[in-house]
Biopython code that builds the backbone (N, CA, C, O; Angstrom):
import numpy as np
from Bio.PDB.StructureBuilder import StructureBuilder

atoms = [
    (1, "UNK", "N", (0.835, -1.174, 0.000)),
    (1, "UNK", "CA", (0.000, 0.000, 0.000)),
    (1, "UNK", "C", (0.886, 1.246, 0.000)),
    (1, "UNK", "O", (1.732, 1.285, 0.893)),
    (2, "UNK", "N", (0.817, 2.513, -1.059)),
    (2, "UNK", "CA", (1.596, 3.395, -1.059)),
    (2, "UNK", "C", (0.891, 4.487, 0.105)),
    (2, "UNK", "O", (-0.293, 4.738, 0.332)),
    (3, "UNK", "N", (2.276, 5.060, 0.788)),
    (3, "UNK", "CA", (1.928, 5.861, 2.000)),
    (3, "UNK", "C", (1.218, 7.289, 1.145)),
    (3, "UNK", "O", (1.532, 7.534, -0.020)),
    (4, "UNK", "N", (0.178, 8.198, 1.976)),
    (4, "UNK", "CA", (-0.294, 9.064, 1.431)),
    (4, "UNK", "C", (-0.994, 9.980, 2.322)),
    (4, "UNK", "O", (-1.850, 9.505, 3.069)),
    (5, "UNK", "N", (-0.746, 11.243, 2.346)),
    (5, "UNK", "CA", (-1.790, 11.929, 3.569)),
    (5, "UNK", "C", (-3.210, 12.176, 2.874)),
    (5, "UNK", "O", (-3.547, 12.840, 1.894)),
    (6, "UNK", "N", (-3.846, 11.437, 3.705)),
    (6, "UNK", "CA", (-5.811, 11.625, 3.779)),
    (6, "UNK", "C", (-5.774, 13.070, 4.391)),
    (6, "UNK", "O", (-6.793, 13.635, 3.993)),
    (7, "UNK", "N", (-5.038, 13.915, 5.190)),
    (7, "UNK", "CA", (-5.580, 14.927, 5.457)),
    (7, "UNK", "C", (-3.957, 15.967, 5.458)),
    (7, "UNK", "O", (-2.768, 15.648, 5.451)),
    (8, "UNK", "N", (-4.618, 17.167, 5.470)),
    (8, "UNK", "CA", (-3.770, 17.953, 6.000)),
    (8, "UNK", "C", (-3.441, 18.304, 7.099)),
    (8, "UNK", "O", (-4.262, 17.787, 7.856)),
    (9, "UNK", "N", (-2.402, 19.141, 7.937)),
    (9, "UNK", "CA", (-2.240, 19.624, 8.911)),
    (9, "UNK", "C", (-1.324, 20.786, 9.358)),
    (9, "UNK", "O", (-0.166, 20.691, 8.952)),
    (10, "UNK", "N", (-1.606, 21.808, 10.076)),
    (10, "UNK", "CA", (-1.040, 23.458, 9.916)),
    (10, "UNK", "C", (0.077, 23.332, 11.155)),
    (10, "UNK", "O", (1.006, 24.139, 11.170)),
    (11, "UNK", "N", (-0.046, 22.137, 12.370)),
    (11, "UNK", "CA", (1.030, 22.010, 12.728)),
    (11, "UNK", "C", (1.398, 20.581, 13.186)),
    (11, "UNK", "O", (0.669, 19.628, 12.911)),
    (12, "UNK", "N", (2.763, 20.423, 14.025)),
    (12, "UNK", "CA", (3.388, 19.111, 14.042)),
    (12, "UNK", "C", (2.546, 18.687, 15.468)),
    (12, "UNK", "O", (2.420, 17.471, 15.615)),
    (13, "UNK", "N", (2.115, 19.318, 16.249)),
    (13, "UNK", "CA", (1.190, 19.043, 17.507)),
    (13, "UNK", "C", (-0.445, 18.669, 16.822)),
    (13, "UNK", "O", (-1.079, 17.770, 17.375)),
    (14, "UNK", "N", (-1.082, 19.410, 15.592)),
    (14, "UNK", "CA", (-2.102, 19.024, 15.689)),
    (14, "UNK", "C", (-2.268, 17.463, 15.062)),
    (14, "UNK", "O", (-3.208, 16.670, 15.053)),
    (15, "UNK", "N", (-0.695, 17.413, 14.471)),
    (15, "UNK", "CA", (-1.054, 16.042, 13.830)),
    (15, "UNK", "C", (-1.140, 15.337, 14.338)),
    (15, "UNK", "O", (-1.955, 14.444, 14.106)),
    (16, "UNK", "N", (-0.139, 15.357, 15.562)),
    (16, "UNK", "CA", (0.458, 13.632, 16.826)),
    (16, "UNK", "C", (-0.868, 13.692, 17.392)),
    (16, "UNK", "O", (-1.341, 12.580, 17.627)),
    (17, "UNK", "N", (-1.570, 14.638, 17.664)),
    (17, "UNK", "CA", (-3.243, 14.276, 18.562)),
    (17, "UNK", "C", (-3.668, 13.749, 17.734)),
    (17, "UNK", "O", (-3.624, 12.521, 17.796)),
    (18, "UNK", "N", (-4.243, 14.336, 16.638)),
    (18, "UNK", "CA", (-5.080, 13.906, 15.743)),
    (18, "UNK", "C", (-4.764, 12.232, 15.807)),
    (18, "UNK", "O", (-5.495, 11.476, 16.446)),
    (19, "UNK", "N", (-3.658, 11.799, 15.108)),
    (19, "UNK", "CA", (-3.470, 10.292, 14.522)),
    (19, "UNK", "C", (-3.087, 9.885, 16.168)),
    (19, "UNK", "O", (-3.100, 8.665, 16.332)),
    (20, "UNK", "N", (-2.803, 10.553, 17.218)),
    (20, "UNK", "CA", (-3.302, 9.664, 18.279)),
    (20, "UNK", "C", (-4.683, 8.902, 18.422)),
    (20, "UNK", "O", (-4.943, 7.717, 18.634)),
    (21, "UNK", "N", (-5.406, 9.934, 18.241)),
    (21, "UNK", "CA", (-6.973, 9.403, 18.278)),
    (21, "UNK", "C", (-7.291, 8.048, 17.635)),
    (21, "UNK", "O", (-7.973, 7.130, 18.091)),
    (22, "UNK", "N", (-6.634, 8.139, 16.465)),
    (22, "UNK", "CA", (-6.870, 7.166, 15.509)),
    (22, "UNK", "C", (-5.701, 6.036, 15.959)),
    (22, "UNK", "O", (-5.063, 5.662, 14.974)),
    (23, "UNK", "N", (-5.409, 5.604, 16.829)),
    (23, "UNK", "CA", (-4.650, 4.860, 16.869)),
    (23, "UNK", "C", (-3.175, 4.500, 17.130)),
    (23, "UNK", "O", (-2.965, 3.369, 17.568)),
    (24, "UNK", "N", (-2.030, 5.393, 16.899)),
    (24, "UNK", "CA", (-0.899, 5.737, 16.693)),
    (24, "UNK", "C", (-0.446, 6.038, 17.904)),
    (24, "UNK", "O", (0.361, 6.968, 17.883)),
    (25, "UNK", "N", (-0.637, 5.657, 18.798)),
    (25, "UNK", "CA", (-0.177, 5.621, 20.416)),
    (25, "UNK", "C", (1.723, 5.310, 20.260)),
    (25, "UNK", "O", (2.598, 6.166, 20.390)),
    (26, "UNK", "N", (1.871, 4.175, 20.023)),
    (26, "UNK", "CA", (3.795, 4.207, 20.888)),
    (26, "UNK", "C", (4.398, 5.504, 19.818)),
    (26, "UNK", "O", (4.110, 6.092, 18.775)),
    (27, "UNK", "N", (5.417, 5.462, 20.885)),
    (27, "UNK", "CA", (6.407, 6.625, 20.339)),
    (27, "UNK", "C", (7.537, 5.519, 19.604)),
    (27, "UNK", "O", (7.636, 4.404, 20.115)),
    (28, "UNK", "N", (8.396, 5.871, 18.373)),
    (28, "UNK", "CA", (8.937, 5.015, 18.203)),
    (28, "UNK", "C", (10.529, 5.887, 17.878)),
    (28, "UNK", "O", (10.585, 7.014, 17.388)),
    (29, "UNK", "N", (11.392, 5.288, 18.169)),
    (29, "UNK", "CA", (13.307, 6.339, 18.510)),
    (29, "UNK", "C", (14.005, 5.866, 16.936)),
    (29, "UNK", "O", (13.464, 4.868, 16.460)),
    (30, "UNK", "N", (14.502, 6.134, 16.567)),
    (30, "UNK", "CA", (15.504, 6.043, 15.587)),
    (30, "UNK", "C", (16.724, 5.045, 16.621)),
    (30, "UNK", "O", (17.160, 5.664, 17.592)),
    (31, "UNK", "N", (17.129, 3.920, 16.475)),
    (31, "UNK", "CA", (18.240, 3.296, 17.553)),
    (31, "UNK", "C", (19.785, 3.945, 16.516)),
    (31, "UNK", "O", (19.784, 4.463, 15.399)),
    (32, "UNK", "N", (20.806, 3.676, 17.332)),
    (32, "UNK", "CA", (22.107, 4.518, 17.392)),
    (32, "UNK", "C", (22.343, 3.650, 15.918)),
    (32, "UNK", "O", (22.667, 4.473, 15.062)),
    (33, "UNK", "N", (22.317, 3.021, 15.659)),
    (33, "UNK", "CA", (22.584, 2.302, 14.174)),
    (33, "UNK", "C", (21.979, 2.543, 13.338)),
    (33, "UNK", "O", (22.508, 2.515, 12.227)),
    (34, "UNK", "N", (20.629, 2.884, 13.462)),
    (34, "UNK", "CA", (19.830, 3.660, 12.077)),
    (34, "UNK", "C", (19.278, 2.559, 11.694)),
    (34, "UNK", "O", (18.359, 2.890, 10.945)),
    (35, "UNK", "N", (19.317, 1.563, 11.774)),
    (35, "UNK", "CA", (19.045, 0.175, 10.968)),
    (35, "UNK", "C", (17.364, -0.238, 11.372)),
    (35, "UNK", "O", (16.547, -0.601, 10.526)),
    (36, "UNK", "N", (17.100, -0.106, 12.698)),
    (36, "UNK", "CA", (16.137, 0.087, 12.948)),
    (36, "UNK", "C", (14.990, 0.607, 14.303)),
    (36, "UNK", "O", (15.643, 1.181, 15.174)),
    (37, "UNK", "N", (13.662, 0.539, 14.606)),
    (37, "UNK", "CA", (13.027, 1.747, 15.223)),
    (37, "UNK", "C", (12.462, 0.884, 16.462)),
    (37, "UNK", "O", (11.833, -0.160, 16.291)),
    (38, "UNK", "N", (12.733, 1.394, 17.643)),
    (38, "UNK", "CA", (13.198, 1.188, 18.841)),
    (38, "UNK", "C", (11.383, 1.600, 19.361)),
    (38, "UNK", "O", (10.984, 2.747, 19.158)),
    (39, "UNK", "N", (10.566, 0.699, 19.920)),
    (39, "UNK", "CA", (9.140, 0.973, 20.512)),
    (39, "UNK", "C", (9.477, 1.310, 21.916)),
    (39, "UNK", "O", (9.960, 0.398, 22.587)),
    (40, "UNK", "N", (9.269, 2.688, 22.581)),
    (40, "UNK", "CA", (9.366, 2.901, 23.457)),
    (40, "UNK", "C", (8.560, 2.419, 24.612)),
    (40, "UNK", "O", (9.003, 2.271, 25.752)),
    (41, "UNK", "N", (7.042, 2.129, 24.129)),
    (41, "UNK", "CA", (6.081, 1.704, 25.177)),
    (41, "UNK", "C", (6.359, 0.083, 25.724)),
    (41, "UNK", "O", (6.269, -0.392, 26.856)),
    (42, "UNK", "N", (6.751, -0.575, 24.346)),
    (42, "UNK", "CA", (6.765, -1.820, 24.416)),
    (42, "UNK", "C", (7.907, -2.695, 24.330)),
    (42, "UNK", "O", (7.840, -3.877, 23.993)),
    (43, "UNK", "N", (9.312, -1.868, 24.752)),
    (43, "UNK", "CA", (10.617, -2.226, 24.688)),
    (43, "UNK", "C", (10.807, -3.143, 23.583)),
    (43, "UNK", "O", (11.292, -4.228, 23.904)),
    (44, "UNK", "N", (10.498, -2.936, 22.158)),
    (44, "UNK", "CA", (10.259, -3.525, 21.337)),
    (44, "UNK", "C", (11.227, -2.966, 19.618)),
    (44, "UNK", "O", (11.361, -1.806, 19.228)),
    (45, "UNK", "N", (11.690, -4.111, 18.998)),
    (45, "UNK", "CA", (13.034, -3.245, 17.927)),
    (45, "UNK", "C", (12.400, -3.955, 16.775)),
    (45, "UNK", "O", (12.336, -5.185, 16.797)),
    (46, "UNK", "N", (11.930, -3.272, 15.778)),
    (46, "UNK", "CA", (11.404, -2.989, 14.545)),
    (46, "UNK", "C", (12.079, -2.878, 13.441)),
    (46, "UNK", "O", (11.688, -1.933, 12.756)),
    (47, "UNK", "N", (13.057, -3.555, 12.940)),
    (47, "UNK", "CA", (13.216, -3.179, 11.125)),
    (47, "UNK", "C", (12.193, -2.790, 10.332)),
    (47, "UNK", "O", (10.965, -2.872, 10.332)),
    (48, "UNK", "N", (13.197, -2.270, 9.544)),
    (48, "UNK", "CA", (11.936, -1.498, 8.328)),
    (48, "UNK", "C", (11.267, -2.312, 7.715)),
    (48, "UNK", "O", (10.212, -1.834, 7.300)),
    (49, "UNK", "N", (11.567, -4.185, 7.289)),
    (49, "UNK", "CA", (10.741, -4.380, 6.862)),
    (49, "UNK", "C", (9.694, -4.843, 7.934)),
    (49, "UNK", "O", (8.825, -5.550, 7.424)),
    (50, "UNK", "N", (9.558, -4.664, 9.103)),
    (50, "UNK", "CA", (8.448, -5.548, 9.786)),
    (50, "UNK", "C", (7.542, -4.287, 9.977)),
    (50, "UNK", "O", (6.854, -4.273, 10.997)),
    (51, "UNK", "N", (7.471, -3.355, 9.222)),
    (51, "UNK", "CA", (6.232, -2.210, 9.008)),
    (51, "UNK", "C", (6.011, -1.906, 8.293)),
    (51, "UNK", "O", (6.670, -2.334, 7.345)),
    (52, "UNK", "N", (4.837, -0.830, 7.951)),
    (52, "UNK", "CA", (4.723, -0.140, 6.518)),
    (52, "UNK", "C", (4.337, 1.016, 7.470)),
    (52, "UNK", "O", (4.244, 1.163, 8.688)),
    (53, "UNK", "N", (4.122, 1.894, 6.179)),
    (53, "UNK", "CA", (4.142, 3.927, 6.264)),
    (53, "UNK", "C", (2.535, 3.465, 5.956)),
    (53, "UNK", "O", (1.995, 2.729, 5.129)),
    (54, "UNK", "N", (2.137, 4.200, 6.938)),
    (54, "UNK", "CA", (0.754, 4.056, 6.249)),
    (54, "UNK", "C", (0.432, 5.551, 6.202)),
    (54, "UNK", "O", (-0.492, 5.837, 5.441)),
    (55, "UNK", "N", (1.236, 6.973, 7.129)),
    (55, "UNK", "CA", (1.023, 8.379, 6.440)),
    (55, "UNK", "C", (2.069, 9.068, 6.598)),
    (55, "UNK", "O", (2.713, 8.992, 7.645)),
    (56, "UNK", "N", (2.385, 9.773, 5.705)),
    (56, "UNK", "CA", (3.666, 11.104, 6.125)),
    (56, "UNK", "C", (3.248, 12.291, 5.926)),
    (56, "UNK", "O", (2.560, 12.650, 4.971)),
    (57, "UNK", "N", (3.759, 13.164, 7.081)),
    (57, "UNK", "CA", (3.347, 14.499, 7.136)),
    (57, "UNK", "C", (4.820, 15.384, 7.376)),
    (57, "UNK", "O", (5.544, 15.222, 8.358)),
    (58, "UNK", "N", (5.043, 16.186, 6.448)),
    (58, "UNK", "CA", (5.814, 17.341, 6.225)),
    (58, "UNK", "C", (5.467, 18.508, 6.963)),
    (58, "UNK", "O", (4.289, 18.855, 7.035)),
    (59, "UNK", "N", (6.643, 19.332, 7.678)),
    (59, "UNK", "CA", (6.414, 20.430, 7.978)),
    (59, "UNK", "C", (7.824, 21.119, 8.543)),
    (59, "UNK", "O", (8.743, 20.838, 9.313)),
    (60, "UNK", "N", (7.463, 22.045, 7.790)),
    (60, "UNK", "CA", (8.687, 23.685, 7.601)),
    (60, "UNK", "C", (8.305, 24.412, 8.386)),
    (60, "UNK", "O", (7.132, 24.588, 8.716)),
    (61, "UNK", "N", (9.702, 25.182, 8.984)),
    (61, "UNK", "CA", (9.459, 26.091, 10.004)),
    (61, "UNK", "C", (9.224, 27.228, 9.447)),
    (61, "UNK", "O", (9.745, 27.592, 8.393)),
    (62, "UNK", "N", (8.309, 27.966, 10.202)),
    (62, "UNK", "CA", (7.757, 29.300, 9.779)),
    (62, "UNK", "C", (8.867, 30.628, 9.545)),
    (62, "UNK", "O", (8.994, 31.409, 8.601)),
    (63, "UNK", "N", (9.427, 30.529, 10.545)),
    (63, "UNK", "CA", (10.707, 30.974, 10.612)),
    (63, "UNK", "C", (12.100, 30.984, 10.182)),
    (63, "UNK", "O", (12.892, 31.800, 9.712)),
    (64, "UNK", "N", (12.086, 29.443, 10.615)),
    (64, "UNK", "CA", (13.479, 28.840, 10.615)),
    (64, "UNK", "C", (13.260, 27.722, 9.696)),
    (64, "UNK", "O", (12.188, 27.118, 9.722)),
    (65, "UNK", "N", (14.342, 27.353, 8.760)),
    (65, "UNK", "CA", (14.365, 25.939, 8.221)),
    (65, "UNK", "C", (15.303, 25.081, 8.770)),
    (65, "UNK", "O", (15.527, 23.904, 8.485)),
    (66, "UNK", "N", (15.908, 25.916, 9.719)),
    (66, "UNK", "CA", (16.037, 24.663, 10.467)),
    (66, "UNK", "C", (15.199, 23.963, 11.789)),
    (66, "UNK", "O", (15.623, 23.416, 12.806)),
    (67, "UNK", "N", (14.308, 24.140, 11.472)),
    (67, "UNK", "CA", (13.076, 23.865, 12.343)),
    (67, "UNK", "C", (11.988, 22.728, 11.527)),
    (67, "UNK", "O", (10.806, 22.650, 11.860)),
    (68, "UNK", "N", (12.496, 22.007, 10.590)),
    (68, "UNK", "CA", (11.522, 21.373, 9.785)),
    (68, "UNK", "C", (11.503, 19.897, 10.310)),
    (68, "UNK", "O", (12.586, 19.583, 10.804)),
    (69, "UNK", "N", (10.788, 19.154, 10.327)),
    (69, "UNK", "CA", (10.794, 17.801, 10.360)),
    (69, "UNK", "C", (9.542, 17.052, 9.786)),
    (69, "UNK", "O", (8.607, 17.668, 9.274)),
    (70, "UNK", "N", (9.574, 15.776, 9.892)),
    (70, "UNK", "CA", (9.039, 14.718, 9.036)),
    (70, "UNK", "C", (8.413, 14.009, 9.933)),
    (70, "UNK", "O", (9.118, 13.458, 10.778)),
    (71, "UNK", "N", (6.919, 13.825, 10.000)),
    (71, "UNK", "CA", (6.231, 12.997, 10.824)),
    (71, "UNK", "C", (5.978, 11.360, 10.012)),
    (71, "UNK", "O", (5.663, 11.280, 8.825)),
    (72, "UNK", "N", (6.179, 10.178, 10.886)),
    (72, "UNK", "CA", (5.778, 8.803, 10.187)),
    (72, "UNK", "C", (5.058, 8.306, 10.672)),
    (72, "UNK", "O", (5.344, 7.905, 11.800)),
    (73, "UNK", "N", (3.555, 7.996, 10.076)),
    (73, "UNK", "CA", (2.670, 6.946, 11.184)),
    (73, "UNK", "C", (2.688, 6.071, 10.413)),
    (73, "UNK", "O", (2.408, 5.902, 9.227)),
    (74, "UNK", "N", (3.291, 5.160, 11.743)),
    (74, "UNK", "CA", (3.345, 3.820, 10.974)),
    (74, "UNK", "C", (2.837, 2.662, 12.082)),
    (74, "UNK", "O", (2.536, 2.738, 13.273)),
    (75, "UNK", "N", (2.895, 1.409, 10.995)),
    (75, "UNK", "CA", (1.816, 0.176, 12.148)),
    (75, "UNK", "C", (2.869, -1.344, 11.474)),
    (75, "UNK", "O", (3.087, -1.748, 10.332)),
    (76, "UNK", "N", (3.319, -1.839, 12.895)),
    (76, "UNK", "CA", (3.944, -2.991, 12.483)),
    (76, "UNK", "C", (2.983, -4.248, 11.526)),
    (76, "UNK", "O", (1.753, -4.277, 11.555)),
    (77, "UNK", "N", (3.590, -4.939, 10.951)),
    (77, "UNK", "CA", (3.207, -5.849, 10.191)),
    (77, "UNK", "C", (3.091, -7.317, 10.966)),
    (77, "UNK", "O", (2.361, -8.228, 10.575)),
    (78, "UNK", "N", (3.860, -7.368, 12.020)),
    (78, "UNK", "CA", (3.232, -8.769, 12.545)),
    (78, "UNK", "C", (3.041, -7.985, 14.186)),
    (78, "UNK", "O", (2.283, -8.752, 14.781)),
    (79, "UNK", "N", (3.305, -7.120, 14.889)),
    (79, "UNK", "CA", (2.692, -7.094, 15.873)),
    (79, "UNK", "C", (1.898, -6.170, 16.236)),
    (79, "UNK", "O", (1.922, -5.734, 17.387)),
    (80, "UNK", "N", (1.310, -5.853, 15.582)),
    (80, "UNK", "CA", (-0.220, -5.504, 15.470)),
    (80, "UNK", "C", (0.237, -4.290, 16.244)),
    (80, "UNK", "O", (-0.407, -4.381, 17.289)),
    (81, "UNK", "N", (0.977, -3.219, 16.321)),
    (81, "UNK", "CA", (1.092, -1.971, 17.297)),
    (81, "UNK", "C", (0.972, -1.100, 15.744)),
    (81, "UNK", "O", (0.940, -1.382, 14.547)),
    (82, "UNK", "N", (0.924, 0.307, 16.751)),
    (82, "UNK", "CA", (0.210, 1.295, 15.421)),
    (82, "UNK", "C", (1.316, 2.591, 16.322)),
    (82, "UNK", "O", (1.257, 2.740, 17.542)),
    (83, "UNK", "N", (2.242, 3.393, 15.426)),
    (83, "UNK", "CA", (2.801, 4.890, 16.112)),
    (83, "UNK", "C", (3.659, 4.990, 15.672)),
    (83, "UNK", "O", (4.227, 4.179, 14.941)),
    (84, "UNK", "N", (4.145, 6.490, 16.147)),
    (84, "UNK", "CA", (4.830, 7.730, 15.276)),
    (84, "UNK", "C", (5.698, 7.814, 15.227)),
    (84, "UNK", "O", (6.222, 7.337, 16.234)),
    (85, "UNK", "N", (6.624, 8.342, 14.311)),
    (85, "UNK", "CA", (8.258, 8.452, 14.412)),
    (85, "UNK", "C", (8.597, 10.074, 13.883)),
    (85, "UNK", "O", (8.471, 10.359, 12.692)),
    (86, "UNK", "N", (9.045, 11.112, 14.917)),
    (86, "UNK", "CA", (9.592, 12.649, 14.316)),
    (86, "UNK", "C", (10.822, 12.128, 14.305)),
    (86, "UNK", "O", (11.596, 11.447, 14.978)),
    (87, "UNK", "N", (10.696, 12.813, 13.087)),
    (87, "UNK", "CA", (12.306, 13.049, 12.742)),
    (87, "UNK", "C", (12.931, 14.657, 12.418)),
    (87, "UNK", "O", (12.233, 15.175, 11.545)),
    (88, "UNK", "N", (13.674, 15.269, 12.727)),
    (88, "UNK", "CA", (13.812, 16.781, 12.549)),
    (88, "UNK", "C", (14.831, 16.778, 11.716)),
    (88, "UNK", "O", (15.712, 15.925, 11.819)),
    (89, "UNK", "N", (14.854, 17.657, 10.846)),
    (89, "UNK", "CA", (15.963, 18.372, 9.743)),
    (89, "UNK", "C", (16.719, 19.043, 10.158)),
    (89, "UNK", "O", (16.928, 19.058, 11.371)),
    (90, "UNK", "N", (17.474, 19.927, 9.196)),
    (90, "UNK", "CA", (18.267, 21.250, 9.745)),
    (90, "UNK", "C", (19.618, 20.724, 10.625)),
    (90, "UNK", "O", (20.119, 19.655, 10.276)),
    (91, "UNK", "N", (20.196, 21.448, 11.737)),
    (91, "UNK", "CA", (21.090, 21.688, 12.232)),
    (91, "UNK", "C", (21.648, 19.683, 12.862)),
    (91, "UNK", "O", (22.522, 18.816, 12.885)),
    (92, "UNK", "N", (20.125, 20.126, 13.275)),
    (92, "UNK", "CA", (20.427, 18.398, 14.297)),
    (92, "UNK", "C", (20.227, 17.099, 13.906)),
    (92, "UNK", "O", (20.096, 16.143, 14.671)),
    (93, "UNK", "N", (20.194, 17.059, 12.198)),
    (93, "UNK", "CA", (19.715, 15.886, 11.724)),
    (93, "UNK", "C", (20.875, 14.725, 11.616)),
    (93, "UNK", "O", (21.501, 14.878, 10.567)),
    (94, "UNK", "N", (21.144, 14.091, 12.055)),
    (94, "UNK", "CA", (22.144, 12.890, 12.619)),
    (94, "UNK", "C", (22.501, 12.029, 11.366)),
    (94, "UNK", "O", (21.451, 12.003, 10.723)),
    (95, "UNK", "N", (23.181, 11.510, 10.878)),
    (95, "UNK", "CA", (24.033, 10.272, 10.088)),
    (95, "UNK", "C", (22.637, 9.348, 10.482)),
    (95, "UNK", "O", (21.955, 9.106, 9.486)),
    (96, "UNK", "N", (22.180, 8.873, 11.583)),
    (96, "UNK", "CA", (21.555, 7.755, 12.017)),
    (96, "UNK", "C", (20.511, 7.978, 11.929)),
    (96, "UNK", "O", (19.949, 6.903, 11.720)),
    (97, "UNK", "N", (19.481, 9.129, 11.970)),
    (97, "UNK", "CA", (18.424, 9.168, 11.828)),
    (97, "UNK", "C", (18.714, 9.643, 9.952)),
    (97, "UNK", "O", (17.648, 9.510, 9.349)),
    (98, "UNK", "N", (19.395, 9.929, 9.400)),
    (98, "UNK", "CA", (19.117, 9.950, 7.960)),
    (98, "UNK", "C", (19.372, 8.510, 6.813)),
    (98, "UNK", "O", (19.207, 8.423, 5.596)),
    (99, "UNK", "N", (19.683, 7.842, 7.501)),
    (99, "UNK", "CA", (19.791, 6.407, 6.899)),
    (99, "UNK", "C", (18.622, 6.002, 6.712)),
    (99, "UNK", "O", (18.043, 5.849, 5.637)),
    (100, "UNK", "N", (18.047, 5.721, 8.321)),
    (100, "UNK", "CA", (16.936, 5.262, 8.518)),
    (100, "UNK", "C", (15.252, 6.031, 7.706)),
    (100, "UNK", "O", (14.284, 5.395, 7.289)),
    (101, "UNK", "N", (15.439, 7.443, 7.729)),
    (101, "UNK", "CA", (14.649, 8.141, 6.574)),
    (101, "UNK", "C", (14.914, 7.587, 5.328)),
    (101, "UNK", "O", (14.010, 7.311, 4.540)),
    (102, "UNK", "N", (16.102, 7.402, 5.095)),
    (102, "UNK", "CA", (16.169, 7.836, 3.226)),
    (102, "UNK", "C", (15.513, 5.938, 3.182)),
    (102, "UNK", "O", (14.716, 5.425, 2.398)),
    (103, "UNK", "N", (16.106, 5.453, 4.119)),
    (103, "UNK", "CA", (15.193, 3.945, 4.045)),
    (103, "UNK", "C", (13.681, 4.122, 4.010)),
    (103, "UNK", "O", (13.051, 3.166, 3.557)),
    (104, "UNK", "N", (13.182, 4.897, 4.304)),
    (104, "UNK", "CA", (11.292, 4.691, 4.895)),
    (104, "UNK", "C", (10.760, 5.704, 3.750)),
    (104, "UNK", "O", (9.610, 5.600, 3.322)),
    (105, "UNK", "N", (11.742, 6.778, 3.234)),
    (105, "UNK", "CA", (11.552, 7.233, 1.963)),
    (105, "UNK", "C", (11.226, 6.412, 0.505)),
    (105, "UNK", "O", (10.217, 6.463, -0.199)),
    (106, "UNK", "N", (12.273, 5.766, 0.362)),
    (106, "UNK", "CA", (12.274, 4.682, -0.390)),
    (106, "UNK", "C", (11.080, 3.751, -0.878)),
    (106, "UNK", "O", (10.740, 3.306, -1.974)),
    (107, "UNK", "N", (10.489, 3.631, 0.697)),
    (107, "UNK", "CA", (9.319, 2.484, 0.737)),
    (107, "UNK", "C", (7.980, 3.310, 0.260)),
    (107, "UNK", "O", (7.182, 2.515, -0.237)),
    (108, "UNK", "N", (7.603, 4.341, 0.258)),
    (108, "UNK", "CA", (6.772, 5.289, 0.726)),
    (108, "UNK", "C", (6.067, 5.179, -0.690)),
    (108, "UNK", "O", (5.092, 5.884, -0.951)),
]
sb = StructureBuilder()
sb.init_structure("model")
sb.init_model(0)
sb.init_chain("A")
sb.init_seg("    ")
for serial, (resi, resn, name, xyz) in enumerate(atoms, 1):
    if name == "N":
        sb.init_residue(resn, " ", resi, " ")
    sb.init_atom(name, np.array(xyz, "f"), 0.0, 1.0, " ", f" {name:<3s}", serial, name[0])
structure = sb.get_structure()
């Protein structure tokens, strides 16, 4: 299934509520290897292939570009959990968290 936003959104807070509602509860970390995404609720380690993107949401800072980041809701493929991954651009964007993007890019 190709990832796609059903809706819009004007900021990075109204989105994480919003797709909370709907489901998207754990928080999920980028781990120090990039390789793959670390479930915070459920002490739980995720490669990219044991999920899919099911939405991505973009957003630029009003101000600053270095203020931009990349929202991922995503839902594992065999254990049935559903949640989000920020990732931020600009100044602080890491070797390890850009692997792991240009990977979930790819799939998208």
């Amino acid at each position: 299934m190709e990832a796609r936003s059903r809706k819009s959104y004007d900021t990075l807070s109204e989105a994480v509520n919003d797709l909370q509602k709907m489901g998207y509860n754990e928080d999920f970390l980028v781990q120090e290897d990039g390789e793959c995404l670390f479930c915070v609720g459920q002490s739980l380690e995720l490669s990219p292939d044991e999920f899919v993107i099911d939405e991505i949401f973009r957003f630029e800072g009003m101000t600053d570009p270095g203020d931009e980041c990349i929202l991922f809701a995503i839902s594992s493929k065999d254990n049935l959990i559903k949640g989000l991954v920020i990732n931020s651009f600009g100044a602080e964007f890491s070797f390890r968290s850009s692997k792991l993007v240009e990977e979930l890019n790819k799939r998208k």
